[in-house]
N, CA, C and O atoms as CSV, one atom per row, in Angstrom:
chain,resi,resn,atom,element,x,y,z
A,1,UNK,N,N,-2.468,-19.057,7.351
A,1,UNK,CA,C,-3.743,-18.486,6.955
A,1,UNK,C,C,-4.822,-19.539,7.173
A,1,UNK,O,O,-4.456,-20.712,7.094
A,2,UNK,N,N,-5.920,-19.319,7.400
A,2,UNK,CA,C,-7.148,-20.205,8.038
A,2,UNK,C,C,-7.831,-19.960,6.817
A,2,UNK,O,O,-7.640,-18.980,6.096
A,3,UNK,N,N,-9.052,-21.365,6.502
A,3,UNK,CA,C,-9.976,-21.074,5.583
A,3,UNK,C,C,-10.652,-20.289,5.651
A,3,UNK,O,O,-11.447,-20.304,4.711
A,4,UNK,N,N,-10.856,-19.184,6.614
A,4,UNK,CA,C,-11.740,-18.252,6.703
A,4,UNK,C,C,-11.015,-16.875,6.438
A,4,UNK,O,O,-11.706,-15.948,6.015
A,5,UNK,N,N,-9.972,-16.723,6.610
A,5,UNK,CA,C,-9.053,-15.472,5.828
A,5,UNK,C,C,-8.619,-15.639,4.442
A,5,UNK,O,O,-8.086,-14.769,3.754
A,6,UNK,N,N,-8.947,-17.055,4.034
A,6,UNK,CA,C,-8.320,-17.121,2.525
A,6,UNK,C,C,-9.689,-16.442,2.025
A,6,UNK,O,O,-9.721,-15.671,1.066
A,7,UNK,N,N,-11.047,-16.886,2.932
A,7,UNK,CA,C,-11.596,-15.757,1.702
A,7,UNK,C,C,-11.656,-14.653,1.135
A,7,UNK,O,O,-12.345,-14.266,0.192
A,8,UNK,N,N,-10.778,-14.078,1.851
A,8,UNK,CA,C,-10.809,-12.299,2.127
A,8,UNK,C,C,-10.199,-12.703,0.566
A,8,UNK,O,O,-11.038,-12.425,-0.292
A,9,UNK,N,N,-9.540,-13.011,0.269
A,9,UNK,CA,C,-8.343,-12.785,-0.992
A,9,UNK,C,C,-9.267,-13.193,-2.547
A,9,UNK,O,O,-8.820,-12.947,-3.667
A,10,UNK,N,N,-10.869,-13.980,-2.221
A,10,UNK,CA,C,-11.511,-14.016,-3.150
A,10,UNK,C,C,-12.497,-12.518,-3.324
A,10,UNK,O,O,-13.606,-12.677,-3.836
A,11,UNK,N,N,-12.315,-11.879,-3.134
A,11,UNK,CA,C,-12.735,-10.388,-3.002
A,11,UNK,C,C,-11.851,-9.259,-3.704
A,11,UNK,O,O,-10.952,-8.637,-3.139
A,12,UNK,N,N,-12.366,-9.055,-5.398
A,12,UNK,CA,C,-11.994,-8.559,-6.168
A,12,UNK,C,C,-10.961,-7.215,-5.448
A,12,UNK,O,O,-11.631,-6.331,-4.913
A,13,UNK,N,N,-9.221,-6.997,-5.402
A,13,UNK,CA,C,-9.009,-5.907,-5.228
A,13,UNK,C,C,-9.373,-5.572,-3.831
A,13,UNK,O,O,-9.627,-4.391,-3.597
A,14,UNK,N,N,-9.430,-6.370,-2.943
A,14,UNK,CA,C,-9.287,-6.398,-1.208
A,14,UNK,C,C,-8.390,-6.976,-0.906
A,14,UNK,O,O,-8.205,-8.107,-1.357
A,15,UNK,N,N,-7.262,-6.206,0.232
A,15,UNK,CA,C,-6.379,-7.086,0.869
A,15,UNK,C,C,-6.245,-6.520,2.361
A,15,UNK,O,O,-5.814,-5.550,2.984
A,16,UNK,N,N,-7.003,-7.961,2.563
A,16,UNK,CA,C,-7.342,-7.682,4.300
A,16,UNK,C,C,-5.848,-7.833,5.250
A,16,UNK,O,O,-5.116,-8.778,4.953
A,17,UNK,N,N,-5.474,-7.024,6.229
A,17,UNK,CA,C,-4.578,-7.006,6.633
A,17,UNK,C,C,-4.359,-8.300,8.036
A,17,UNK,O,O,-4.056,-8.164,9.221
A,18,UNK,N,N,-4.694,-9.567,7.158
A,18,UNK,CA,C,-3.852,-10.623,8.791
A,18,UNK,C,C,-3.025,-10.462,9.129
A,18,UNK,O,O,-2.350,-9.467,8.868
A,19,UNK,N,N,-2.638,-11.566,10.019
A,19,UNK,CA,C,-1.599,-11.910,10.553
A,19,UNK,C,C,-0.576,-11.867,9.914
A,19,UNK,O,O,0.319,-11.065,10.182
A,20,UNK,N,N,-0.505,-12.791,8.866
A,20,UNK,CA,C,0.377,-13.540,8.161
A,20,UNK,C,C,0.883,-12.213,7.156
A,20,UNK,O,O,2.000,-12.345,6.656
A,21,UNK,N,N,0.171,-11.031,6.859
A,21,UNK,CA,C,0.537,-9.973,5.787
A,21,UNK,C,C,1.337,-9.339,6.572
A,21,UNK,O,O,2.418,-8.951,6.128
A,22,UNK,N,N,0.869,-9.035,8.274
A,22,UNK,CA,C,1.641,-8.185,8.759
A,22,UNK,C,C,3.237,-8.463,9.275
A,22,UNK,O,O,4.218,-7.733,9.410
A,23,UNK,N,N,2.919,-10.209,9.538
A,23,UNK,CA,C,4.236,-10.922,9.644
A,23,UNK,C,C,5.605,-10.799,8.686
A,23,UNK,O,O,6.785,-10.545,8.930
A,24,UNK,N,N,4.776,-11.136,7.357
A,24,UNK,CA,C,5.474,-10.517,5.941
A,24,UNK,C,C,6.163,-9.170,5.526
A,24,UNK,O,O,7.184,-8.926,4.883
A,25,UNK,N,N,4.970,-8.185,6.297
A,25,UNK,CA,C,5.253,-6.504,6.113
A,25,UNK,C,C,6.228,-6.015,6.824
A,25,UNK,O,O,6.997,-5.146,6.413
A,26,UNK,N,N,6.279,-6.724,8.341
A,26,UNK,CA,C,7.039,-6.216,9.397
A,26,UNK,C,C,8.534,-5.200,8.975
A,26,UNK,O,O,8.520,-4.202,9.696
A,27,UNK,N,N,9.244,-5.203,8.429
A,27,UNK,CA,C,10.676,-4.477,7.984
A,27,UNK,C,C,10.232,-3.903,6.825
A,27,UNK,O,O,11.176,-3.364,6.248
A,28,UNK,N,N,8.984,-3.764,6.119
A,28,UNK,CA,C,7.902,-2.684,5.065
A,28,UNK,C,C,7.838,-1.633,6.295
A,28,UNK,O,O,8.464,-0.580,6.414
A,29,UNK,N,N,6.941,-2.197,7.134
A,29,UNK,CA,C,6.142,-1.406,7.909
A,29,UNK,C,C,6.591,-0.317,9.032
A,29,UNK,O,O,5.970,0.574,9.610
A,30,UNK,N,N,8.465,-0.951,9.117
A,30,UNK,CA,C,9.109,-0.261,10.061
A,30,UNK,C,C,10.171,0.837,9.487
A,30,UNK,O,O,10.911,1.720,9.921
A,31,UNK,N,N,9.815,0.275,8.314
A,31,UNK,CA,C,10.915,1.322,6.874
A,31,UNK,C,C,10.027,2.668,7.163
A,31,UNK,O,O,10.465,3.808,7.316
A,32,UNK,N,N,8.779,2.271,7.194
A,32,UNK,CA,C,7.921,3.607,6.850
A,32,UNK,C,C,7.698,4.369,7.960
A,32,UNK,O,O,7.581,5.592,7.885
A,33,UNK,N,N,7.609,3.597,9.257
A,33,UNK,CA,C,7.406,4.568,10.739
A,33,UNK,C,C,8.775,4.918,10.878
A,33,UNK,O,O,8.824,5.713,11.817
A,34,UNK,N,N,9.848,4.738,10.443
A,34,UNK,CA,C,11.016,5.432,10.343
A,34,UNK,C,C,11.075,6.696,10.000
A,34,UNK,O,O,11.753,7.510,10.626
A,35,UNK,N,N,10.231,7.045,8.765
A,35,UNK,CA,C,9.828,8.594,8.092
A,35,UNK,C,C,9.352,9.309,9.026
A,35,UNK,O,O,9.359,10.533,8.899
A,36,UNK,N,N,8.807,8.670,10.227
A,36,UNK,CA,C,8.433,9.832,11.043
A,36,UNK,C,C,9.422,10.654,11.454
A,36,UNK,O,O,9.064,11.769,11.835
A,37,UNK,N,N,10.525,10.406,11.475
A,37,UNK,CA,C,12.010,11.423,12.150
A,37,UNK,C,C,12.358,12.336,10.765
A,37,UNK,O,O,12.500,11.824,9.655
A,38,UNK,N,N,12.456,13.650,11.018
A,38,UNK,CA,C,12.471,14.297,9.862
A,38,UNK,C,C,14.130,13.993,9.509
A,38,UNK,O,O,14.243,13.795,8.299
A,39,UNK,N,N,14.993,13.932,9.982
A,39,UNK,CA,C,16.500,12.958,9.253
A,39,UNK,C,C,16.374,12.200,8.619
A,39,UNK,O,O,16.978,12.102,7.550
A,40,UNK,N,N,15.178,11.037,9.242
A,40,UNK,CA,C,15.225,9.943,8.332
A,40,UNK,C,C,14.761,10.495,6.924
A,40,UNK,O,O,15.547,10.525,5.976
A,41,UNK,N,N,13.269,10.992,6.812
A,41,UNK,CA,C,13.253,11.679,5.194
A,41,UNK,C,C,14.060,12.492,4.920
A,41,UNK,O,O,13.993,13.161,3.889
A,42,UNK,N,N,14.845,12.584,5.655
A,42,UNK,CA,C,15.774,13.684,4.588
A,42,UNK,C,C,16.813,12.879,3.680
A,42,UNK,O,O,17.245,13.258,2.591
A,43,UNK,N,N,17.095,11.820,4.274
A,43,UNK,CA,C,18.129,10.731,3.953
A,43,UNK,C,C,17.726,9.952,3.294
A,43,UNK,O,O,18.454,9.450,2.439
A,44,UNK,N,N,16.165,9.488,3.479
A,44,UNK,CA,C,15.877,8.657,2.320
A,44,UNK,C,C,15.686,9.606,0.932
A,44,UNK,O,O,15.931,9.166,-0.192
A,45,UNK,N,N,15.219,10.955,1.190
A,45,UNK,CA,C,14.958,11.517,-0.464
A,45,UNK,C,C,16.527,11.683,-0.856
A,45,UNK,O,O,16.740,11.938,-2.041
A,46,UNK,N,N,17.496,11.582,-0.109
A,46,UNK,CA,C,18.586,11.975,-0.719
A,46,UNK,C,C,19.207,10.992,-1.537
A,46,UNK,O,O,20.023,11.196,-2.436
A,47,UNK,N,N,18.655,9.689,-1.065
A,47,UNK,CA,C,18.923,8.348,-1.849
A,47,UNK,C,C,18.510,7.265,-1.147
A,47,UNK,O,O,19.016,6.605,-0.239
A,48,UNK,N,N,17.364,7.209,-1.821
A,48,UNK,CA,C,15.918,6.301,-1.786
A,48,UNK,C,C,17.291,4.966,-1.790
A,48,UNK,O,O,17.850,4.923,-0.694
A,49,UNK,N,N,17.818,4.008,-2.764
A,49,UNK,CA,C,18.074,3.194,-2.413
A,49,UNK,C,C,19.344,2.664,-1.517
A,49,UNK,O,O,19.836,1.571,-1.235
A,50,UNK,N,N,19.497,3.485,-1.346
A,50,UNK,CA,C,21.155,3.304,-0.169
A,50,UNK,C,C,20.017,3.313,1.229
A,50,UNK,O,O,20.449,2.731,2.225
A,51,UNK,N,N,19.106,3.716,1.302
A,51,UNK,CA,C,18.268,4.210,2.803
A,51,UNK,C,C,17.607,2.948,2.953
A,51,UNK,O,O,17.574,2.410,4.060
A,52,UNK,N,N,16.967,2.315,1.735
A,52,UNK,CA,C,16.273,1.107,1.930
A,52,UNK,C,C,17.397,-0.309,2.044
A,52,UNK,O,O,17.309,-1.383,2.640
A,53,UNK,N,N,18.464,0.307,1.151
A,53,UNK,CA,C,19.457,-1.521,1.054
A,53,UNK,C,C,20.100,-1.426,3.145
A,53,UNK,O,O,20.709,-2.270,3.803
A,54,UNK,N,N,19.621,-0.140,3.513
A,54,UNK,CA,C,20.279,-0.653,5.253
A,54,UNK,C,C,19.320,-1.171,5.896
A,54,UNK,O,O,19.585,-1.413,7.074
A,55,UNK,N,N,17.992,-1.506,5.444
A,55,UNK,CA,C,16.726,-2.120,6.109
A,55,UNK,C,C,16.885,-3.214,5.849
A,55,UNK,O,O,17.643,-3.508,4.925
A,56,UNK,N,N,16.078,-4.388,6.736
A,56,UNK,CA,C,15.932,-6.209,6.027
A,56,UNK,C,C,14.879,-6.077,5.119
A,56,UNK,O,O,14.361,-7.149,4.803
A,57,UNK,N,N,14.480,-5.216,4.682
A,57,UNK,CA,C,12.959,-5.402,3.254
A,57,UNK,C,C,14.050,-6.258,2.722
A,57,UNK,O,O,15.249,-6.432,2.941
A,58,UNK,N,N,12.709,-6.930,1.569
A,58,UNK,CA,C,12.505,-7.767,0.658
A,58,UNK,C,C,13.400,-6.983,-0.405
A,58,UNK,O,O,13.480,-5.760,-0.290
A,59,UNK,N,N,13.886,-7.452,-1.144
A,59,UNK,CA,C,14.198,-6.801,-2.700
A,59,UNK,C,C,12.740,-6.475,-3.209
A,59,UNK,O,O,12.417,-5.315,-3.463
A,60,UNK,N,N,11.894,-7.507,-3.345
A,60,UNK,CA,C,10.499,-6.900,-3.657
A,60,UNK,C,C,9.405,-6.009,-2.751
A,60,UNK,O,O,8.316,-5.584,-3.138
A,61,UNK,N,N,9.960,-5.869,-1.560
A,61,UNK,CA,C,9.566,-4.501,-1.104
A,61,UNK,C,C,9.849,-3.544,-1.442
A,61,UNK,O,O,8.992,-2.709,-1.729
A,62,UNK,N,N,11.687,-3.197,-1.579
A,62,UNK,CA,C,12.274,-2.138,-1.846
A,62,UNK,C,C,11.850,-1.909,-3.055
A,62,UNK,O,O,11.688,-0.695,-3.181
A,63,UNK,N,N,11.516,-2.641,-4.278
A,63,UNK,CA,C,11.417,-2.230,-5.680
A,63,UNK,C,C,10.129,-1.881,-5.361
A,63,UNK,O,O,10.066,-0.824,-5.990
A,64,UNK,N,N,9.002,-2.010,-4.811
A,64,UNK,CA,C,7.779,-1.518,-4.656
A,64,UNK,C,C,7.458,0.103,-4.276
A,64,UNK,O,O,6.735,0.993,-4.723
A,65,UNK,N,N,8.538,-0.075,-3.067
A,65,UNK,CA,C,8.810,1.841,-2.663
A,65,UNK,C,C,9.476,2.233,-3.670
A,65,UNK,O,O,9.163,3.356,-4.066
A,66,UNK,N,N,10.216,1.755,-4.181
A,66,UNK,CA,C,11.302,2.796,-5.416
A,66,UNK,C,C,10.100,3.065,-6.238
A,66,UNK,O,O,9.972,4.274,-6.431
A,67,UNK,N,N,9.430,2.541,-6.635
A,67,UNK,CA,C,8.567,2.399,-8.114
A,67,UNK,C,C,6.771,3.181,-7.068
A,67,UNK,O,O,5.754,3.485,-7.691
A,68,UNK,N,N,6.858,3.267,-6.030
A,68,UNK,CA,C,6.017,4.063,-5.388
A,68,UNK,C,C,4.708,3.482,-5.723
A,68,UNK,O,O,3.744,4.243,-5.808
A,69,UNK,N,N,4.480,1.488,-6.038
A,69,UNK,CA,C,3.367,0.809,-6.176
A,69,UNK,C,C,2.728,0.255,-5.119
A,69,UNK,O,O,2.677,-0.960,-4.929
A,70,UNK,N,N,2.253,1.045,-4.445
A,70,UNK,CA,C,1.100,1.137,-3.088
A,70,UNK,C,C,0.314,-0.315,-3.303
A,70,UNK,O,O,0.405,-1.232,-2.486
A,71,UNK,N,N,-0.279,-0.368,-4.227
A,71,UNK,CA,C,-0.591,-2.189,-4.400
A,71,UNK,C,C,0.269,-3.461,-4.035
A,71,UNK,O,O,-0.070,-4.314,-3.215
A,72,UNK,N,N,1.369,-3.457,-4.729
A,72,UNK,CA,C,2.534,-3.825,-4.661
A,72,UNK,C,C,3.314,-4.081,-2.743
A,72,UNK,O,O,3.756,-4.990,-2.040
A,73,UNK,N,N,3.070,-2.696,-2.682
A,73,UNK,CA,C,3.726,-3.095,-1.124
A,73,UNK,C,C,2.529,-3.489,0.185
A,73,UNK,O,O,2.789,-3.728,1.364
A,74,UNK,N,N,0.622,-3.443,-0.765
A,74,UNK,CA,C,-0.151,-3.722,0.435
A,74,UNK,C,C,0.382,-5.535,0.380
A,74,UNK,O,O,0.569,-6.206,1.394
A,75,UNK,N,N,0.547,-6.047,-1.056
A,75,UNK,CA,C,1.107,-7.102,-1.249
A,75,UNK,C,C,2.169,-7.901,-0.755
A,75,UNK,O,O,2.485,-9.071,-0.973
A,76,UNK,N,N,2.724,-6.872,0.067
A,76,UNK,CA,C,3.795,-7.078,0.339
A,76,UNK,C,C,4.420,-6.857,1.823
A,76,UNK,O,O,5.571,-6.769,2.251
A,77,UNK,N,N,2.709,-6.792,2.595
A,77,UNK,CA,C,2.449,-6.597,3.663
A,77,UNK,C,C,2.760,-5.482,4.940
A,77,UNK,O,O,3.044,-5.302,6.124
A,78,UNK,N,N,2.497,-5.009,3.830
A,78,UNK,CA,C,2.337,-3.149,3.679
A,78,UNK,C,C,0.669,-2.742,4.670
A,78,UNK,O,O,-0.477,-3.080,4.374
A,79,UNK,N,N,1.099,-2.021,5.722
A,79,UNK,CA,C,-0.854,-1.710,5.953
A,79,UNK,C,C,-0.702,-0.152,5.268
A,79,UNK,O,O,0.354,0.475,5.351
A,80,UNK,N,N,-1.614,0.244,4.750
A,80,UNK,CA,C,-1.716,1.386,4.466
A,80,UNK,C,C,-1.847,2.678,5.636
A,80,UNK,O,O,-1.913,3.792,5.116
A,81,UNK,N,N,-1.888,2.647,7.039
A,81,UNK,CA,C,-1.353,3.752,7.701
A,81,UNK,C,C,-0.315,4.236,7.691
A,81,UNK,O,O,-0.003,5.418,7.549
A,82,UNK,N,N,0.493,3.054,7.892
A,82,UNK,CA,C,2.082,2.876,7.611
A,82,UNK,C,C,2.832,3.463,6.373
A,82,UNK,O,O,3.859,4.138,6.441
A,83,UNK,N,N,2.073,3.058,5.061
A,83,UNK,CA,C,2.510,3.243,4.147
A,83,UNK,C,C,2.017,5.169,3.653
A,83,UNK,O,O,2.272,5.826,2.643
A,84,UNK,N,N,1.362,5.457,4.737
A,84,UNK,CA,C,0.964,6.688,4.424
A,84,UNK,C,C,2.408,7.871,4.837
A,84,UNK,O,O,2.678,9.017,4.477
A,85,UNK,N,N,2.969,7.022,5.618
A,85,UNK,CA,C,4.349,7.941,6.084
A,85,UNK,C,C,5.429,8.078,4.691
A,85,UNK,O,O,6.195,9.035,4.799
A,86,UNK,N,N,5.563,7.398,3.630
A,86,UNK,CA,C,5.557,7.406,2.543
A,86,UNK,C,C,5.085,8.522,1.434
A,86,UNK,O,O,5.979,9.266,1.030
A,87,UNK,N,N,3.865,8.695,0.946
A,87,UNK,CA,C,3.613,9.561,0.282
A,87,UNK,C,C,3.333,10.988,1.366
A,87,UNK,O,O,3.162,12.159,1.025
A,88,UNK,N,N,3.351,10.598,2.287
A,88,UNK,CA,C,3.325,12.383,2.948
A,88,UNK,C,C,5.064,12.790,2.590
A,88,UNK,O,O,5.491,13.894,2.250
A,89,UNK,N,N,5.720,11.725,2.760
A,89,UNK,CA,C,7.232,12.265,2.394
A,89,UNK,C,C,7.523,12.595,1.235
A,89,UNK,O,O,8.431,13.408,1.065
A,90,UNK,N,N,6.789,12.018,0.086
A,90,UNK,CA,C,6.388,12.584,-0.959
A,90,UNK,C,C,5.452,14.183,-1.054
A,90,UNK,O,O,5.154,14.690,-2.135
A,91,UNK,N,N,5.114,14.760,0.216
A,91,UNK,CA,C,4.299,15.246,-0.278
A,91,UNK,C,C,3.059,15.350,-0.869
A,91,UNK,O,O,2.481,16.384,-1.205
A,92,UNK,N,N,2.684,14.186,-0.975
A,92,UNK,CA,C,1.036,13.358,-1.461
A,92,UNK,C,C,0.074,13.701,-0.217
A,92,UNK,O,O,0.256,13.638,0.999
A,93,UNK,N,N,-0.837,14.023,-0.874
A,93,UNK,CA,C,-1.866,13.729,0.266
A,93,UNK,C,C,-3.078,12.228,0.210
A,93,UNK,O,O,-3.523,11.899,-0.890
A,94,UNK,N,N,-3.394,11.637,1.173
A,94,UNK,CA,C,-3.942,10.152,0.848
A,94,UNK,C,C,-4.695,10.319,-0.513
A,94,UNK,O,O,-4.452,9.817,-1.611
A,95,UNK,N,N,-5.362,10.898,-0.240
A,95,UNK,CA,C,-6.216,10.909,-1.901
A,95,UNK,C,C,-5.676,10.857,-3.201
A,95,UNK,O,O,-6.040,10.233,-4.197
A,96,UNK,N,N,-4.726,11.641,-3.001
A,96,UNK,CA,C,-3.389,11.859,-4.189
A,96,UNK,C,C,-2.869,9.937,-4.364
A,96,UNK,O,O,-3.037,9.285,-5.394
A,97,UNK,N,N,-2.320,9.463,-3.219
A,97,UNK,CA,C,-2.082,8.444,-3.334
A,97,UNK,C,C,-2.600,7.301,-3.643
A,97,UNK,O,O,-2.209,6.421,-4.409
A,98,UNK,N,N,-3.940,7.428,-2.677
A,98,UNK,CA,C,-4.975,5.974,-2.679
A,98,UNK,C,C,-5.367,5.811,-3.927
A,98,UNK,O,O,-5.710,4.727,-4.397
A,99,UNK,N,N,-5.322,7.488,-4.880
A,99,UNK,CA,C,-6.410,7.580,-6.084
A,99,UNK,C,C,-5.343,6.437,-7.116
A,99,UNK,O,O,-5.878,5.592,-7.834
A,100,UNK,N,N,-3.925,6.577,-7.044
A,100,UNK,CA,C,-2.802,5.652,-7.793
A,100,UNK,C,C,-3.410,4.360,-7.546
A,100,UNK,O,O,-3.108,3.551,-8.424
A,101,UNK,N,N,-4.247,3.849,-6.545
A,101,UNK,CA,C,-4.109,2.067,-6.320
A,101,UNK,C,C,-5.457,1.713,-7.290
A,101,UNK,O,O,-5.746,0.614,-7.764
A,102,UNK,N,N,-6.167,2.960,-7.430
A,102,UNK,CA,C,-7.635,2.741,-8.477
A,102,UNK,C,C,-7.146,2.336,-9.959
A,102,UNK,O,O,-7.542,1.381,-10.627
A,103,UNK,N,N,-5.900,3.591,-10.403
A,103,UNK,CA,C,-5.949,3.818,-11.978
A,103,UNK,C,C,-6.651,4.917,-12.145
A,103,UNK,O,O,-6.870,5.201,-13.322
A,104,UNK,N,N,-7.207,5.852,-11.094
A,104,UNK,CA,C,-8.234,6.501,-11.799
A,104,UNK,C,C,-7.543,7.988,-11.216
A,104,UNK,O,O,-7.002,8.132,-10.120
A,105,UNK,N,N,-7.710,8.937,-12.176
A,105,UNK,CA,C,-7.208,10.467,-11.816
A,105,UNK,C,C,-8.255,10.882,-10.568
A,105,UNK,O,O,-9.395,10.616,-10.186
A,106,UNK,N,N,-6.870,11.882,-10.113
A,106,UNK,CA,C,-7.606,12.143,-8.464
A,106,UNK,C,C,-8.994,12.997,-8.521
A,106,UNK,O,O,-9.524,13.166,-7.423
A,107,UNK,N,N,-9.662,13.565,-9.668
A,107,UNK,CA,C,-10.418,14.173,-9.612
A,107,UNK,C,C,-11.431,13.125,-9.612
A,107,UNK,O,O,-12.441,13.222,-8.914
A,108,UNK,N,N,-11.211,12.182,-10.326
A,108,UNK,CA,C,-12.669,11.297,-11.185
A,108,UNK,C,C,-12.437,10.313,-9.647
A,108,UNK,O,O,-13.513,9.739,-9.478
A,109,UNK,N,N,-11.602,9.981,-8.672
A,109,UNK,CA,C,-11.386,8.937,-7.679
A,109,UNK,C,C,-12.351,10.143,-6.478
A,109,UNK,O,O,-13.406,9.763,-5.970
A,110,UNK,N,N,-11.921,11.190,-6.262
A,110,UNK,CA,C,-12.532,12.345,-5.413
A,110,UNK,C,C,-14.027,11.976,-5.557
A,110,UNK,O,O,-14.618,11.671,-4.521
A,111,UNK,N,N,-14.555,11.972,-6.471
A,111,UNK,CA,C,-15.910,12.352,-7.190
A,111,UNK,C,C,-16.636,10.962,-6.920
A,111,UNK,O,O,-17.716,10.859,-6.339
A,112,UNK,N,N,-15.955,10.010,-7.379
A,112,UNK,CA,C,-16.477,8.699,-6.762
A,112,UNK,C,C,-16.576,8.408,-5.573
A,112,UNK,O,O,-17.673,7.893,-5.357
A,113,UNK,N,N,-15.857,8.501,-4.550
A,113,UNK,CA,C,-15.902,8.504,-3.258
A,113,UNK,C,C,-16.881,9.286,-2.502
A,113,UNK,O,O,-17.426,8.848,-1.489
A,114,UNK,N,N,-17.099,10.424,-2.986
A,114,UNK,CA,C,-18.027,11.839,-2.638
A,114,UNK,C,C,-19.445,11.063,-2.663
A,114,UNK,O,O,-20.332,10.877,-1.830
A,115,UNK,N,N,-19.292,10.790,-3.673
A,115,UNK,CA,C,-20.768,9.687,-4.371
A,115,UNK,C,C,-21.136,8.983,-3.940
A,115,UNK,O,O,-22.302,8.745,-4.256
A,116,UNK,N,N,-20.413,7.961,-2.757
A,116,UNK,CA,C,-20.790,6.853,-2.429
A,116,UNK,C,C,-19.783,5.930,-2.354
A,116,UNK,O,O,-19.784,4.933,-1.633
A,117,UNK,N,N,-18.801,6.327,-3.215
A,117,UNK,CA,C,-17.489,5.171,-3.019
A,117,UNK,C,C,-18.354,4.009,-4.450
A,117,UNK,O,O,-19.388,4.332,-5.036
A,118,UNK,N,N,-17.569,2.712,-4.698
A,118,UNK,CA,C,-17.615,1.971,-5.896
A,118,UNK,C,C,-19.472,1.092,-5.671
A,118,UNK,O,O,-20.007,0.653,-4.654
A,119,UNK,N,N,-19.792,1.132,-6.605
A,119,UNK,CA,C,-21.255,0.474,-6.607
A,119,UNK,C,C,-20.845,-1.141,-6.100
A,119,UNK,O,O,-19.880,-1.777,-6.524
A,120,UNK,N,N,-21.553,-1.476,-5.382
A,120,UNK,CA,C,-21.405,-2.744,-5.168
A,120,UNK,C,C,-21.700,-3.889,-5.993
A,120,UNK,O,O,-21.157,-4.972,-5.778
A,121,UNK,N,N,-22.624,-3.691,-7.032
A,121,UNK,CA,C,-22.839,-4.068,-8.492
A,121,UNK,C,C,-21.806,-4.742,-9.120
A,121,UNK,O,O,-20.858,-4.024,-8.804
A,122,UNK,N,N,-21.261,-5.793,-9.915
A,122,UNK,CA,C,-20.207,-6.017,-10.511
A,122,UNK,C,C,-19.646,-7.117,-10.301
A,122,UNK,O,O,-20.249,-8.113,-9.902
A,123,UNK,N,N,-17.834,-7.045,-10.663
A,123,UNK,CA,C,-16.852,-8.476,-9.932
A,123,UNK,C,C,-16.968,-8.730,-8.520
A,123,UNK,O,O,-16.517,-7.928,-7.702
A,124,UNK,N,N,-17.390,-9.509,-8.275
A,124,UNK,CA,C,-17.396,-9.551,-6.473
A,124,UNK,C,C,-16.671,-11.058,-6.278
A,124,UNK,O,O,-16.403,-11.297,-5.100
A,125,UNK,N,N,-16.424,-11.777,-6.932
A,125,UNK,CA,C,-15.694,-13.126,-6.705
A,125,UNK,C,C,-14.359,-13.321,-7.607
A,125,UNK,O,O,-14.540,-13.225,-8.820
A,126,UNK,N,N,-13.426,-13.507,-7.289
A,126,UNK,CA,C,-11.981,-13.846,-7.975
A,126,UNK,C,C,-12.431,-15.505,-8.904
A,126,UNK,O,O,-12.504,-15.730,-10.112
A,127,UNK,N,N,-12.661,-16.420,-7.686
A,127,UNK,CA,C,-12.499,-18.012,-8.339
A,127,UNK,C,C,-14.284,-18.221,-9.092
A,127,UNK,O,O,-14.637,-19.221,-9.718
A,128,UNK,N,N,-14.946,-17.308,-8.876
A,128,UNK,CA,C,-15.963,-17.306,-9.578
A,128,UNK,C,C,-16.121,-16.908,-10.571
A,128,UNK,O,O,-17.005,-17.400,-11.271
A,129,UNK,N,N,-15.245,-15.741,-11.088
A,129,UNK,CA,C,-14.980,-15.220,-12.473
A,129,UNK,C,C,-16.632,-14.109,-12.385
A,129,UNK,O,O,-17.167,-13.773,-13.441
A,130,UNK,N,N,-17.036,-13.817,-11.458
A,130,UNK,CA,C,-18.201,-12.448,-11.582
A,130,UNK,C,C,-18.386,-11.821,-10.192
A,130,UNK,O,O,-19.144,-10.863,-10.042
């Protein structure tokens, strides 16, 4: 990581997708373009962890998909297109999902976005504490 991508990570609740995340994500990221074959979801809903222990993920990847923490696996170098093959296998639609990485119910996350998306007003620095 370069001093100029570490800043991305001082940016309250942003995780910019480098190099180094996607390097990390790579066997995240290929778990999930796997879902594109309708066998493969059929096999993973039939048992989520027997489908993931035949992938090289992380133990802390796999516990991220089991537990369906979209934060967790952008953490974990997860891009969120990727990870969208995921909750469509769920049945989610992005909004349904993205609204989980807020905390906020999909109606009140809908409504904000409609609006303008988050005021820019507020935490804007991690090591600054505002």
């Amino acid at each position: 990581m370069t001093s100029y991508t570490a800043e991305f990570d001082d940016v309250p609740g942003t995780r910019v997708f480098t190099a180094s995340r996607a390097k990390k994500g790579y066997e995240l990221n290929q778990f999930c373009m796997s879902l594109m074959k309708p066998e493969n979801r059929e096999r993973f809903k039939a048992d989520e962890r027997a489908y993931l222990d035949a992938t090289k993920m992380t133990e802390a990847q796999k516990r991220a998909v089991l537990d369906r923490d979209y934060n967790a696996m952008l953490d974990e170098g997860g891009q969120i297109y990727f990870l969208a093959k995921i909750f469509a296998t769920d049945g989610q639609s992005y909004l349904q999902a993205v609204s989980t990485m807020t905390g906020m119910p999909v109606d009140e996350y809908q409504r904000m976005m409609l609006s303008g998306g988050r005021s820019p007003d507020g935490w804007r620095s991690v090591k600054d504490g505002n």
